[in-house]
py3Dmol code that shows the C-alpha trace and the ligand (Angstrom):
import py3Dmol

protein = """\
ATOM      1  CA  UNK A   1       1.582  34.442  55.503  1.00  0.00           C
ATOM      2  CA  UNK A   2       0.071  37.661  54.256  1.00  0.00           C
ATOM      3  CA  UNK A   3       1.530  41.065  54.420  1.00  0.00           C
ATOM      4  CA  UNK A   4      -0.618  41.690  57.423  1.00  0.00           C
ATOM      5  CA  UNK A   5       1.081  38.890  59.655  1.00  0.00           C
ATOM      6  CA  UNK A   6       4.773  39.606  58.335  1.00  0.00           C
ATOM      7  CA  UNK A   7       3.822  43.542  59.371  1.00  0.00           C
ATOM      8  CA  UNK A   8       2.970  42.515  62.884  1.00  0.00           C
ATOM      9  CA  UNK A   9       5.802  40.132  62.907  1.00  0.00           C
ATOM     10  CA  UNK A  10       7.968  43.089  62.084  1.00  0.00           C
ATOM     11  CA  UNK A  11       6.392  44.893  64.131  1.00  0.00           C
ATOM     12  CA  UNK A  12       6.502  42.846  67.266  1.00  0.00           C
ATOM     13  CA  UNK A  13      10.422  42.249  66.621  1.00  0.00           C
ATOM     14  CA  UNK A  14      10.753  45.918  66.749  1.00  0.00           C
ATOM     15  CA  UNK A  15       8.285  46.248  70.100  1.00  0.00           C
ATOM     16  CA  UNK A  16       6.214  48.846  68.489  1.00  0.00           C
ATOM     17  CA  UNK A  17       3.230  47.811  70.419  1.00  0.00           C
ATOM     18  CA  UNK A  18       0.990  50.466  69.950  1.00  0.00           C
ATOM     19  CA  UNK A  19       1.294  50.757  66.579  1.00  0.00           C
ATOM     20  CA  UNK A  20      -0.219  47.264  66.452  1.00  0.00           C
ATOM     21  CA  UNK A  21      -2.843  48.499  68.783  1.00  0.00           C
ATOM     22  CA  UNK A  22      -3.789  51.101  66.555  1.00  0.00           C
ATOM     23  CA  UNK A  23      -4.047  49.094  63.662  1.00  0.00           C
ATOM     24  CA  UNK A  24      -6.369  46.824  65.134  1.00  0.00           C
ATOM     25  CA  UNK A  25      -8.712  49.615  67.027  1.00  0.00           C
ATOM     26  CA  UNK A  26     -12.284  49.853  65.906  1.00  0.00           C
ATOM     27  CA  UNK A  27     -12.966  53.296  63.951  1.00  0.00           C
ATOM     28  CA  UNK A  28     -15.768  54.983  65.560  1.00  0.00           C
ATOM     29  CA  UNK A  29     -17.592  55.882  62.325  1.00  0.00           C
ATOM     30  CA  UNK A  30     -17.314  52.151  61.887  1.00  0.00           C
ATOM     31  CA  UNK A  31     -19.501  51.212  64.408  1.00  0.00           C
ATOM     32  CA  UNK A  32     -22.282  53.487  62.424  1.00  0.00           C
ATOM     33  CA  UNK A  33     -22.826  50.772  59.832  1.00  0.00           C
ATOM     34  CA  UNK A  34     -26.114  49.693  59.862  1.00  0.00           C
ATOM     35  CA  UNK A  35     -25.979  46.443  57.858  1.00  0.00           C
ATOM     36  CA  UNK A  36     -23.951  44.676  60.369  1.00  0.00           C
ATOM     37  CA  UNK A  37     -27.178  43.795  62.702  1.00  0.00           C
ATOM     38  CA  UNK A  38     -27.575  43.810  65.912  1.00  0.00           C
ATOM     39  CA  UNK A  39     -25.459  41.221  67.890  1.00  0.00           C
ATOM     40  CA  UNK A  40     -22.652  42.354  65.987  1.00  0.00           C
ATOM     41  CA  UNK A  41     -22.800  46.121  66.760  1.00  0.00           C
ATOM     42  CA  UNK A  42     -23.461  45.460  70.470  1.00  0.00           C
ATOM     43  CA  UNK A  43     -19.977  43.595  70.336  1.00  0.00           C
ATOM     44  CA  UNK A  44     -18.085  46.043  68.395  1.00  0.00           C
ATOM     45  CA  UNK A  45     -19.461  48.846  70.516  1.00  0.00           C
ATOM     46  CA  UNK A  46     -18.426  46.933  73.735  1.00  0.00           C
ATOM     47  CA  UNK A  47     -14.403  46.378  72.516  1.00  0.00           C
ATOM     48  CA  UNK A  48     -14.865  49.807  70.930  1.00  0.00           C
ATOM     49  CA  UNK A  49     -15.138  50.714  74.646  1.00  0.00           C
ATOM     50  CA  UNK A  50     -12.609  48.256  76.307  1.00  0.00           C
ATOM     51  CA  UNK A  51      -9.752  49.222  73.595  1.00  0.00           C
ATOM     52  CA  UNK A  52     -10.342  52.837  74.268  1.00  0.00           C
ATOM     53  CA  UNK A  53     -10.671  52.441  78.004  1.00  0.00           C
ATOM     54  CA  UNK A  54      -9.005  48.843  78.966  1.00  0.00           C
ATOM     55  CA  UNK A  55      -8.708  49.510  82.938  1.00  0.00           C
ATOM     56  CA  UNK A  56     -12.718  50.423  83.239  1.00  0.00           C
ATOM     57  CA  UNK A  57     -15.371  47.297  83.958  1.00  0.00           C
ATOM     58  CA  UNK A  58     -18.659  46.905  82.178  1.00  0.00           C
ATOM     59  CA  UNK A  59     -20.118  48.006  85.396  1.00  0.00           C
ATOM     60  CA  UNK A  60     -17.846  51.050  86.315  1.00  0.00           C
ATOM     61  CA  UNK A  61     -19.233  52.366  82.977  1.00  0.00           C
ATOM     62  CA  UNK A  62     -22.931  52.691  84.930  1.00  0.00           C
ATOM     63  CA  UNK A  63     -21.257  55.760  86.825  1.00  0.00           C
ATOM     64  CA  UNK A  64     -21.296  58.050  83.424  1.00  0.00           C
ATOM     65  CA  UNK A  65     -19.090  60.947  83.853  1.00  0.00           C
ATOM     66  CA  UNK A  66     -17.968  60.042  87.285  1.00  0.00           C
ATOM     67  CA  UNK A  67     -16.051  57.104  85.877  1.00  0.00           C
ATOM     68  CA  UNK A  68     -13.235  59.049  85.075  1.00  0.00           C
ATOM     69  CA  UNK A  69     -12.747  61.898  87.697  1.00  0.00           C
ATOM     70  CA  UNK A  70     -11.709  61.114  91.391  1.00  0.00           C
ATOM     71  CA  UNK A  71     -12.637  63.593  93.007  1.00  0.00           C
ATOM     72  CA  UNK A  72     -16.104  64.080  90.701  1.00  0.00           C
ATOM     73  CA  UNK A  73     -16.997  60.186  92.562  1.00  0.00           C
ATOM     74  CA  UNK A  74     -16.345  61.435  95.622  1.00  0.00           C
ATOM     75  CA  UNK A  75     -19.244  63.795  94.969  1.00  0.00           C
ATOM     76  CA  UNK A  76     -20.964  61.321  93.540  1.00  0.00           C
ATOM     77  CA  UNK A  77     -20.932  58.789  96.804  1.00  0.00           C
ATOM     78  CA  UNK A  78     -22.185  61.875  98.749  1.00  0.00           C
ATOM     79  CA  UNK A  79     -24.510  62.606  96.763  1.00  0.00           C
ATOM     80  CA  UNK A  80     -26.215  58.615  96.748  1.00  0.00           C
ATOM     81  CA  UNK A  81     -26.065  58.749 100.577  1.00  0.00           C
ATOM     82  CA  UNK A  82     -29.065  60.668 100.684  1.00  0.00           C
ATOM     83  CA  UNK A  83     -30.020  61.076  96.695  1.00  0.00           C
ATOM     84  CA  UNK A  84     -33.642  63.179  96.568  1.00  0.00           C
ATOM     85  CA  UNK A  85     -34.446  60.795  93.567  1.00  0.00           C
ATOM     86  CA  UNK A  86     -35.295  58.412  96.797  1.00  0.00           C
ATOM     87  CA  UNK A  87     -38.352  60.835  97.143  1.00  0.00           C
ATOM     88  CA  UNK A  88     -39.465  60.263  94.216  1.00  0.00           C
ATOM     89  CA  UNK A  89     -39.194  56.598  94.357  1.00  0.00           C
ATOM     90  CA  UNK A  90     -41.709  56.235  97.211  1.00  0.00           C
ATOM     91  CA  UNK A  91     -44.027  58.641  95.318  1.00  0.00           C
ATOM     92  CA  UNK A  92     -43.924  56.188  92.882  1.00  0.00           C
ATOM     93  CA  UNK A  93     -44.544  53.328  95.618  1.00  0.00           C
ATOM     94  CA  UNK A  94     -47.392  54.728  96.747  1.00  0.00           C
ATOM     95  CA  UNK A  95     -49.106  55.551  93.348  1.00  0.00           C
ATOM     96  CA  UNK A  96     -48.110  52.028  92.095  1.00  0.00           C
ATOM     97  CA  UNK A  97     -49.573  49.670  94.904  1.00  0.00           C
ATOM     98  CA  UNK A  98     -53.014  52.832  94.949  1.00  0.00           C
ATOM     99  CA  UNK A  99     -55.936  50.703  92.993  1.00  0.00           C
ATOM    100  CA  UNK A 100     -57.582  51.419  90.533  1.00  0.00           C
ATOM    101  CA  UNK A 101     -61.542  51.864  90.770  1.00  0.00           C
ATOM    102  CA  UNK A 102     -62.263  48.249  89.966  1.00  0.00           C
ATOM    103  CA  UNK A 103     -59.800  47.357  92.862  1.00  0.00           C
ATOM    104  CA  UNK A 104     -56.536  46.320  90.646  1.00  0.00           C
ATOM    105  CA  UNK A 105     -53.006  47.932  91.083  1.00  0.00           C
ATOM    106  CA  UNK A 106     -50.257  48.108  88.016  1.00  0.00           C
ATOM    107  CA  UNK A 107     -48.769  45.215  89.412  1.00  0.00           C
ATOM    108  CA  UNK A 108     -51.953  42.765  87.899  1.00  0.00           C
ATOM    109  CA  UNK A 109     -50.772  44.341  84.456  1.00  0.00           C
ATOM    110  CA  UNK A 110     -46.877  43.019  84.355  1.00  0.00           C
ATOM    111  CA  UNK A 111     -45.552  39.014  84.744  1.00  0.00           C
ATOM    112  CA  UNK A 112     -44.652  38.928  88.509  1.00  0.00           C
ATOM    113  CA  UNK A 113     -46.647  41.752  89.497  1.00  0.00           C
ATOM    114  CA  UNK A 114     -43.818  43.680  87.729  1.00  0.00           C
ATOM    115  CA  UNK A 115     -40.603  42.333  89.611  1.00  0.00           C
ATOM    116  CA  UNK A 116     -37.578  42.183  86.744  1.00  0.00           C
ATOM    117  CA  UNK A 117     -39.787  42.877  83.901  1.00  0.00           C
ATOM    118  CA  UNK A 118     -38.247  46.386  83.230  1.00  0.00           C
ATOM    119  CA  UNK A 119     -34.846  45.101  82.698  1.00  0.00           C
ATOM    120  CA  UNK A 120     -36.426  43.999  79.443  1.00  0.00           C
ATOM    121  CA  UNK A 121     -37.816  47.444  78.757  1.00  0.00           C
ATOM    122  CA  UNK A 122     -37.934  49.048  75.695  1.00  0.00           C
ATOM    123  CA  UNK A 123     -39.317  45.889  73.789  1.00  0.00           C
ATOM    124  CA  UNK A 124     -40.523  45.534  69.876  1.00  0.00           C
ATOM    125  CA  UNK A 125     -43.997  44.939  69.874  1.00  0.00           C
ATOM    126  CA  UNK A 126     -44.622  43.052  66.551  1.00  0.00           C
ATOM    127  CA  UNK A 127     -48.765  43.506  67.118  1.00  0.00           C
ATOM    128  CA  UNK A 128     -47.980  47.135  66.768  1.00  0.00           C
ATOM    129  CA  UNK A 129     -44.980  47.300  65.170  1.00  0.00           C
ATOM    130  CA  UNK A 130     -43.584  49.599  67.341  1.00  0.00           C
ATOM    131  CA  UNK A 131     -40.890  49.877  70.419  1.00  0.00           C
ATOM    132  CA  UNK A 132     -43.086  49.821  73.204  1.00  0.00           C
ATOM    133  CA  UNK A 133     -41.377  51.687  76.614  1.00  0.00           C
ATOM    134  CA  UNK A 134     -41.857  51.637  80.663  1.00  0.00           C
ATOM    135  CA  UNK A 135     -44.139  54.959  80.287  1.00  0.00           C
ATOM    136  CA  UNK A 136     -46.510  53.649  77.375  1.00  0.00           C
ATOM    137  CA  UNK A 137     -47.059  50.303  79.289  1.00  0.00           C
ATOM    138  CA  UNK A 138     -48.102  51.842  82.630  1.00  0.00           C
ATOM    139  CA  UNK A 139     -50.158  54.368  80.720  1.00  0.00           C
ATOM    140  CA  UNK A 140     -52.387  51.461  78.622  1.00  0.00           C
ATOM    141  CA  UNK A 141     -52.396  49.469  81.851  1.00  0.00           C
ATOM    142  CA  UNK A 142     -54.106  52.234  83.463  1.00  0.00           C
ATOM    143  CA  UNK A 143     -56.126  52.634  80.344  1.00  0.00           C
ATOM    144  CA  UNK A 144     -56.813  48.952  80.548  1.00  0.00           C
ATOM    145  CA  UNK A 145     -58.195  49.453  83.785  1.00  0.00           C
ATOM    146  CA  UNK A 146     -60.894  52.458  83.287  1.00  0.00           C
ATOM    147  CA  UNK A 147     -58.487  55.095  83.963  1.00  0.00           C
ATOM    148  CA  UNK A 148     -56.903  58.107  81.987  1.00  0.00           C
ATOM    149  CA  UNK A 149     -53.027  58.045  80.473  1.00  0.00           C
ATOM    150  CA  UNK A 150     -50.780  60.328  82.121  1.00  0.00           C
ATOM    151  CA  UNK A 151     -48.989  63.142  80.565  1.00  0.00           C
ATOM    152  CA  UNK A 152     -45.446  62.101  79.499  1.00  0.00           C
ATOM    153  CA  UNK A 153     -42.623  63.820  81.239  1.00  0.00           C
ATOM    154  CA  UNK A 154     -45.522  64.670  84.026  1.00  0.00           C
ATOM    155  CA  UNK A 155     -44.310  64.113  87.697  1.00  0.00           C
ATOM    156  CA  UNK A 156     -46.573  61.488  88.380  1.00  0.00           C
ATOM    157  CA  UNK A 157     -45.866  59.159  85.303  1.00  0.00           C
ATOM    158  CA  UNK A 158     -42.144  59.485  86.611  1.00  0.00           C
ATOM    159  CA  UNK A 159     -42.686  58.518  89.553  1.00  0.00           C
ATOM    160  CA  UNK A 160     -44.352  55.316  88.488  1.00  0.00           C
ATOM    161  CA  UNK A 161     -42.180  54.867  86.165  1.00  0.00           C
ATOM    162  CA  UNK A 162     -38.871  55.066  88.811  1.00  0.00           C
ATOM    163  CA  UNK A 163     -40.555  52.750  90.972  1.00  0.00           C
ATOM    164  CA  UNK A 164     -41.412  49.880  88.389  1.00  0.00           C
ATOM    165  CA  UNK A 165     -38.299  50.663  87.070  1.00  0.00           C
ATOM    166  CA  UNK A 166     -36.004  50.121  90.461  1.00  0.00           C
ATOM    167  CA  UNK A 167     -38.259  46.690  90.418  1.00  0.00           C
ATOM    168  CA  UNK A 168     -35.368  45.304  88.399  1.00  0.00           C
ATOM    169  CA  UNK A 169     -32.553  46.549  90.231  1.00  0.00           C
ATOM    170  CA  UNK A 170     -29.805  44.904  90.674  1.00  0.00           C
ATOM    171  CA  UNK A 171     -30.432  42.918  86.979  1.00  0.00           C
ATOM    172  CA  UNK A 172     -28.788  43.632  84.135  1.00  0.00           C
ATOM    173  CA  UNK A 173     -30.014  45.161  81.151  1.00  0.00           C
ATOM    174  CA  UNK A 174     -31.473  42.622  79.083  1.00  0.00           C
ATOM    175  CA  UNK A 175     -32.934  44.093  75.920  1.00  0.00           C
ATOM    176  CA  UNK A 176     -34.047  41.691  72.697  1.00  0.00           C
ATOM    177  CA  UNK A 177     -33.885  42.709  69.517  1.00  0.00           C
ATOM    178  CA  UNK A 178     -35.076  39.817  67.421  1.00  0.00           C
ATOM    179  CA  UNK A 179     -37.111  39.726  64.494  1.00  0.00           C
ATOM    180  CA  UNK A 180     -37.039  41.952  60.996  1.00  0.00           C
ATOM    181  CA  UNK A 181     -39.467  44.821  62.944  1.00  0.00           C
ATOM    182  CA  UNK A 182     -37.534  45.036  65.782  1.00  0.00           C
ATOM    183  CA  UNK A 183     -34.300  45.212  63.622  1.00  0.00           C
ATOM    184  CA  UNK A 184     -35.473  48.054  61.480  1.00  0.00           C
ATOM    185  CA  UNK A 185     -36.492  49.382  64.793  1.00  0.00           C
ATOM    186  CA  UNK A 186     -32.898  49.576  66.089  1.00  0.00           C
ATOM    187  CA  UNK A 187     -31.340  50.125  62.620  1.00  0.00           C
ATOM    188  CA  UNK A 188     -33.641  53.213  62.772  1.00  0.00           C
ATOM    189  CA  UNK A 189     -32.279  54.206  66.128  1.00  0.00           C
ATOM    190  CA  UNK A 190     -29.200  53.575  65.021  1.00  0.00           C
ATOM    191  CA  UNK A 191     -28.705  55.804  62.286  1.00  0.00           C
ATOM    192  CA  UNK A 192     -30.344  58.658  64.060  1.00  0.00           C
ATOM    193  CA  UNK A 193     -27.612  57.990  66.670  1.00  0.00           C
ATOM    194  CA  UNK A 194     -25.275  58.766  63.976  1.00  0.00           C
ATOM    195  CA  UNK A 195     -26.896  61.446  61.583  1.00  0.00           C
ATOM    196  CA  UNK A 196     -25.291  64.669  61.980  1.00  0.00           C
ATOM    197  CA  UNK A 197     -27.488  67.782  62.728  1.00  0.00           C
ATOM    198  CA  UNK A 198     -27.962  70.737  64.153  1.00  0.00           C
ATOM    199  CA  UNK A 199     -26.036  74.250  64.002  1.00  0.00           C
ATOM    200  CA  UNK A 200     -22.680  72.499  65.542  1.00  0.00           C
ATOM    201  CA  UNK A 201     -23.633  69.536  62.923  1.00  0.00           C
ATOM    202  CA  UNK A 202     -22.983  67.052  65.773  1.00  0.00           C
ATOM    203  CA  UNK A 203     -24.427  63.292  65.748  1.00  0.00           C
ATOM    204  CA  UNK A 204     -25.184  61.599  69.351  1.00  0.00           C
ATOM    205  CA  UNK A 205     -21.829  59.797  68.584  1.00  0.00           C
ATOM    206  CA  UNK A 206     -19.557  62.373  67.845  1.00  0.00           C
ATOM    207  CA  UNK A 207     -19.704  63.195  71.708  1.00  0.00           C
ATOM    208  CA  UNK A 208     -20.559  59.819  73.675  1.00  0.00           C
ATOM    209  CA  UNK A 209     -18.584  57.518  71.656  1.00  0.00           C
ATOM    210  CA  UNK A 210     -15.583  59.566  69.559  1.00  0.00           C
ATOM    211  CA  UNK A 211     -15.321  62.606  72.442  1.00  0.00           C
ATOM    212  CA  UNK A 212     -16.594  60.037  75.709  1.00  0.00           C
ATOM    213  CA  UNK A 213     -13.786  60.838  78.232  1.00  0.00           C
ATOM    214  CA  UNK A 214     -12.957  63.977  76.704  1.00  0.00           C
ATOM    215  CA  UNK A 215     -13.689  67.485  78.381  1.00  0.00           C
ATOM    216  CA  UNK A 216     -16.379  69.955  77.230  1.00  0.00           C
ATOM    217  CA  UNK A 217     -15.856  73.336  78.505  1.00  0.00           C
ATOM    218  CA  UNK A 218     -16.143  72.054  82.402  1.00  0.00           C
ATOM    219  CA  UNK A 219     -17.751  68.872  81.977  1.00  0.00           C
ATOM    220  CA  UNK A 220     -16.954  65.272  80.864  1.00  0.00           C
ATOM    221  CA  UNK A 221     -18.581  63.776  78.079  1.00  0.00           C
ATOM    222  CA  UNK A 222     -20.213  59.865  79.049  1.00  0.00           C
ATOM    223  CA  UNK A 223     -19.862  56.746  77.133  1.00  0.00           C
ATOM    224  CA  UNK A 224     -22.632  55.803  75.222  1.00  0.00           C
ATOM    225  CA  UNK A 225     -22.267  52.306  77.405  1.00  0.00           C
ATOM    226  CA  UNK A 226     -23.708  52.808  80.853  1.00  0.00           C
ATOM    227  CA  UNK A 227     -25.745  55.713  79.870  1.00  0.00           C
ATOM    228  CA  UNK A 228     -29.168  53.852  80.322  1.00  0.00           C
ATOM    229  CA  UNK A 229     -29.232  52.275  83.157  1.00  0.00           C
ATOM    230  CA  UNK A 230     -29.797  54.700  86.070  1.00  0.00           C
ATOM    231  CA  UNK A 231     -33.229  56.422  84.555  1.00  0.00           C
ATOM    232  CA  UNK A 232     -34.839  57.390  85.874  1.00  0.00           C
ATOM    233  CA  UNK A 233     -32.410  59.649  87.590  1.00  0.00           C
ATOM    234  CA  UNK A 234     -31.985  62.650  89.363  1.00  0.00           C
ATOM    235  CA  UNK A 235     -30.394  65.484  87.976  1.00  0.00           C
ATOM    236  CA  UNK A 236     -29.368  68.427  90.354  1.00  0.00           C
ATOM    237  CA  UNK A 237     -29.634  70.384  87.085  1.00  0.00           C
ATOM    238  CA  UNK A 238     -33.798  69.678  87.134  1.00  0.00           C
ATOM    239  CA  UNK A 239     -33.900  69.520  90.827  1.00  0.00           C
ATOM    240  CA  UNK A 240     -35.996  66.159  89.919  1.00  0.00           C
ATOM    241  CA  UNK A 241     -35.907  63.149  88.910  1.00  0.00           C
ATOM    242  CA  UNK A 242     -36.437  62.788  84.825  1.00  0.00           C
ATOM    243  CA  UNK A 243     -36.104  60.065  82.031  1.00  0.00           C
ATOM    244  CA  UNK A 244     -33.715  59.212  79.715  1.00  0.00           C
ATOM    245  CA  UNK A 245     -35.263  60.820  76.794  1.00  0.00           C
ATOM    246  CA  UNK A 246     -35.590  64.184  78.428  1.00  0.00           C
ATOM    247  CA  UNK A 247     -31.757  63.977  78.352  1.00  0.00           C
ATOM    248  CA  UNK A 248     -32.495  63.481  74.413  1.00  0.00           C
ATOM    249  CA  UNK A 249     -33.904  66.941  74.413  1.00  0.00           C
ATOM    250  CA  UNK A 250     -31.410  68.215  76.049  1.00  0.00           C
ATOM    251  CA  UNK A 251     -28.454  67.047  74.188  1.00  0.00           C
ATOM    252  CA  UNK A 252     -30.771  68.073  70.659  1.00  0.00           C
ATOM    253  CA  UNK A 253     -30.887  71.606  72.160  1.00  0.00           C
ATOM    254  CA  UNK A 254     -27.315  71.872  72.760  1.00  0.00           C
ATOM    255  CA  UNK A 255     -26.277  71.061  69.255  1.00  0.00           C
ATOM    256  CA  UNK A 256     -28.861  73.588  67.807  1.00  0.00           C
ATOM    257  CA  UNK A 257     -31.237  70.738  66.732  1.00  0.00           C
ATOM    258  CA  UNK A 258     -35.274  70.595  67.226  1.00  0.00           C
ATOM    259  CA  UNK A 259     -35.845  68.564  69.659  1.00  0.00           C
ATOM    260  CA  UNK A 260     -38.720  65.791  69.638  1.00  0.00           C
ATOM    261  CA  UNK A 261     -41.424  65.419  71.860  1.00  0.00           C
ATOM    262  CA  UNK A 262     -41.376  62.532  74.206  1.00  0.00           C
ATOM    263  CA  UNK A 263     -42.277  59.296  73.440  1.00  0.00           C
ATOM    264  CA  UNK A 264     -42.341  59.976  69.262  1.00  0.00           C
ATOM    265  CA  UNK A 265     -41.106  57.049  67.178  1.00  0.00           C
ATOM    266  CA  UNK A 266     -37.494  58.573  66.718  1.00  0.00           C
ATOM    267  CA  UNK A 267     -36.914  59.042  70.540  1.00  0.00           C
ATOM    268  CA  UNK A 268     -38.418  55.206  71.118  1.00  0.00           C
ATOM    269  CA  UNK A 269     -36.132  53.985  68.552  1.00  0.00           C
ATOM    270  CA  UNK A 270     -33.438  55.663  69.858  1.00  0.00           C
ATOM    271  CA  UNK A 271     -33.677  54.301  73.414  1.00  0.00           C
ATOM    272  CA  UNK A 272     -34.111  50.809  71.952  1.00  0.00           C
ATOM    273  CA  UNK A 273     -30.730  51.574  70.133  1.00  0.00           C
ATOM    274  CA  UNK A 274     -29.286  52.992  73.347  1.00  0.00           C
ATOM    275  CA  UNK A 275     -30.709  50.309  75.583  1.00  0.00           C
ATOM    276  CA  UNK A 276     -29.775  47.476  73.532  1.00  0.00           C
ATOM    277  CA  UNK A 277     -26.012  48.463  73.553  1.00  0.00           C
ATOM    278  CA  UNK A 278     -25.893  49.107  77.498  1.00  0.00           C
ATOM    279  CA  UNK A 279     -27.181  44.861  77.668  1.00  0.00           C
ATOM    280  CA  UNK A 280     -25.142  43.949  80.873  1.00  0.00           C
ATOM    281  CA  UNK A 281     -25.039  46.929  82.509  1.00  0.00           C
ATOM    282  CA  UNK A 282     -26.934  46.414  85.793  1.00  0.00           C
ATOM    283  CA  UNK A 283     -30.269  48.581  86.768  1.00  0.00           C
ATOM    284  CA  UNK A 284     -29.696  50.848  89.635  1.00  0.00           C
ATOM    285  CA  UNK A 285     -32.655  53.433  89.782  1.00  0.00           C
ATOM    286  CA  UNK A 286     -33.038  56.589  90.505  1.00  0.00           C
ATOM    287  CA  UNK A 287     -29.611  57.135  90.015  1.00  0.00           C
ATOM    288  CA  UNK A 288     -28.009  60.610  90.644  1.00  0.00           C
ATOM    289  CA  UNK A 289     -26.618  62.849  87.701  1.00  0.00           C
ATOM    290  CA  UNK A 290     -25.120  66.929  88.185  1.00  0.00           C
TER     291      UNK A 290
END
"""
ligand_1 = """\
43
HEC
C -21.770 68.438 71.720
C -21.640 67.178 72.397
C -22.897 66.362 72.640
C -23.766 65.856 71.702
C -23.715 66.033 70.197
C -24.734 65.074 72.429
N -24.468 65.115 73.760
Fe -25.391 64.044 75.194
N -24.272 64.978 76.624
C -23.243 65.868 76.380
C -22.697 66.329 77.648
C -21.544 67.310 77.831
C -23.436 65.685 78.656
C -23.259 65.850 80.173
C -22.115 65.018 80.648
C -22.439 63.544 80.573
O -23.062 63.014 81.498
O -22.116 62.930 79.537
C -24.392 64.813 77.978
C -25.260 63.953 78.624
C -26.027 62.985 77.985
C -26.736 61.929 78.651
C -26.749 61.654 80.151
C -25.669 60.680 80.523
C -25.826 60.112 81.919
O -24.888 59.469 82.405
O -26.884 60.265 82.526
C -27.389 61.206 77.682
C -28.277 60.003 77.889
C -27.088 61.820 76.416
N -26.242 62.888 76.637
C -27.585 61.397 75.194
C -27.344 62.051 73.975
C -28.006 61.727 72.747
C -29.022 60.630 72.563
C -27.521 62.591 71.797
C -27.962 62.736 70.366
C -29.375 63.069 70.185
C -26.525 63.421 72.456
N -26.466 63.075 73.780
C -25.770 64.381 71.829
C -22.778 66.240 75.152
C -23.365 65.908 73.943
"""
view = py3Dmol.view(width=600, height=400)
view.addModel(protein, "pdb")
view.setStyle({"model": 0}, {"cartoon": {"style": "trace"}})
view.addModel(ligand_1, "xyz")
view.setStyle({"model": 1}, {"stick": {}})
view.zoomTo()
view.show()
C-alpha cells in the first residue's frame, strides 16, 4: 500500500468524496502535452470532459452552447425547424450533381460517389505531406476535371462543401491520425491549440476547454468536444452558412490575434487537431449557431 491508497482509504472512511474527485481530475494544461500522441490525448480530452460535465452524453456535446441553457435549446429547436442553412444545402445539391464540361459530376471524384467519405475529412495526405480538407478536395476534383478552384470562404465552395458534407450525416466523426506525418500534423495543431497569443494572451483552450460552460459577458463558452461536427453551419451572426475555420478567425480576432487566411497550414492543422478529438460525435450538417 502506498501513501496514495492509505489517503483515499482515509479519505473514503471520512466520506470526503470530492476531495478524491479532485485529486484524480485531469488538469487542463495537462491535456496540452504534446508527447503523449494521439490516441492518448483523444482519451484524456474525452474524461477531461465527462469529469467536468458527468450528466452530458458524447452526443449532447454536438449542441455547443445550447448544451447547457434550457431555455437557449428551446431556441435552438425553433430555430432547426426551418434552419436557412437548408438553403444553402440545396445550393450545394444542385452545384454538386451540375457536370462538368466533359460530362462528370464531383461525385466520380470521391469512393461512393461521395456518400460517408466526409466523416473521414480532414485526412493526412502522406504524398503531400499535408492535411488535406473537404474544400481542397472538391477544388482539385474540379481542377481534375478542366475546371477552375473556387475561392475559399466563397458562397459557392460552401455550398458544395455543406452538401458533400451532410453526405455523411448521421455518421460519426471518424478522423485517422496514423503515421509520423500525420502525427506531427496534429502535434502541430495541437500546440497552436494551446499557445497563448494575442492582446488578452488567450490560447484556443483557455476558453473551450478550462472556461467551456462558463459565461462570457452574455454568451456561453462551447466545449472543444462537439465543436466540429455541425460545419458547415449557419450562424445568424453571418446571416449564412460558413465553415469551421471562419470561426478560427473569429475567435483570433477576439483575443487581439492576426488571424490566418483560410485553408493555410496552421488553420488545416488545427482542424485536424479539432476534428480528431470530436471522433464519435455524429455529423449533422448545416447545423444552426447564434
Ligand atoms: C476569449 C475566449 C475565447 C478564445 C480564446 C477562443 N474562443 Fe472560440 N469562442 C468563444 C466564444 C464566446 C464563442 C461563442 C460561443 C460558443 O459557441 O462557444 C466561441 C465560438 C467558437 C466556435 C464555434 C463553436 C460552435 O459550437 O459552433 C469555435 C469552433 C471556436 N470558438 C474555436 C476557437 C479556436 C480554434 C480558438 C483559438 C484559435 C478559439 N476559439 C479561441 C470564445 C473564445
Amino acid at each position: 500500500m502506498n501513501h496514495r491508497n492509505n489517503l483515499i482509504v482515509l479519505v473514503c472512511a471520512l466520506g470526503i468524496f470530492a476531495t478524491i474527485q479532485e485529486a484524480q481530475a485531469i488538469d487542463w494544461w495537462q491535456l496540452g502535452n504534446t508527447k503523449v500522441g494521439p490516441k492518448q490525448t483523444l482519451q484524456e480530452f474525452h474524461q477531461y470532459f465527462q469529469e467536468k460535465f458527468p450528466k452530458m452524453t458524447l452526443q449532447q456535446y454536438a449542441l455547443g452552447s445550447y448544451a447547457f441553457s434550457k431555455p437557449l435549446y428551446q431556441q435552438y429547436q425553433q430555430a432547426m425547424e426551418f434552419n436557412p442553412g437548408d438553403l444553402t444545402l440545396s445550393q450545394g445539391k444542385k452545384l454538386w450533381e451540375s457536370k462538368f464540361p466533359n460530362g462528370k459530376t464531383y461525385a466520380s471524384c470521391f469512393a461512393q460517389g461521395g456518400k460517408g467519405v466526409a466523416a473521414h475529412y480532414p485526412y493526412y495526405d502522406p504524398k503531400t505531406h499535408q492535411v488535406i480538407t473537404a474544400a481542397m478536395a472538391l477544388n482539385a476534383c474540379r481542377v481534375a476535371n478542366g475546371e477552375k478552384p473556387l475561392r475559399y470562404g466563397g458562397s459557392q465552395l460552401i455550398a458544395l462543401e455543406t452538401y458533400f458534407v451532410s453526405l455523411s450525416n448521421g455518421m460519426p466523426t471518424d478522423v485517422s491520425v496514423s503515421g509520423p506525418g500525420a502525427v506531427r500534423a496534429f502535434e502541430a495543431g495541437k500546440a497552436y491549440y494551446f499557445m497563448h497569443r494575442g492582446q488578452l494572451n488567450f490560447s484556443c483552450a483557455s476558453c473551450h476547454v478550462a472556461y467551456a460552460g462558463k459565461y462570457l459577458r452574455a454568451q456561453i463558452i462551447s466545449p472543444l468536444l462537439g465543436q466540429t461536427a455541425h460545419y458547415p453551419t449557419y450562424r445568424a451572426a453571418w446571416g449564412a452558412v460558413n465553415t469551421l475555420q471562419k470561426r478560427f478567425v473569429g475567435c483570433d480576432k477576439k483575443v487581439g490575434a492576426a488571424p490566418e487566411k483560410l485553408q493555410s497550414q496552421d488553420y488545416r492543422d488545427l482542424d485536424y487537431f479539432m476534428t480528431y478529438i470530436n471522433n464519435g460525435v455524429k455529423i449533422e450538417v448545416p447545423g444552426y449557431r447564434p
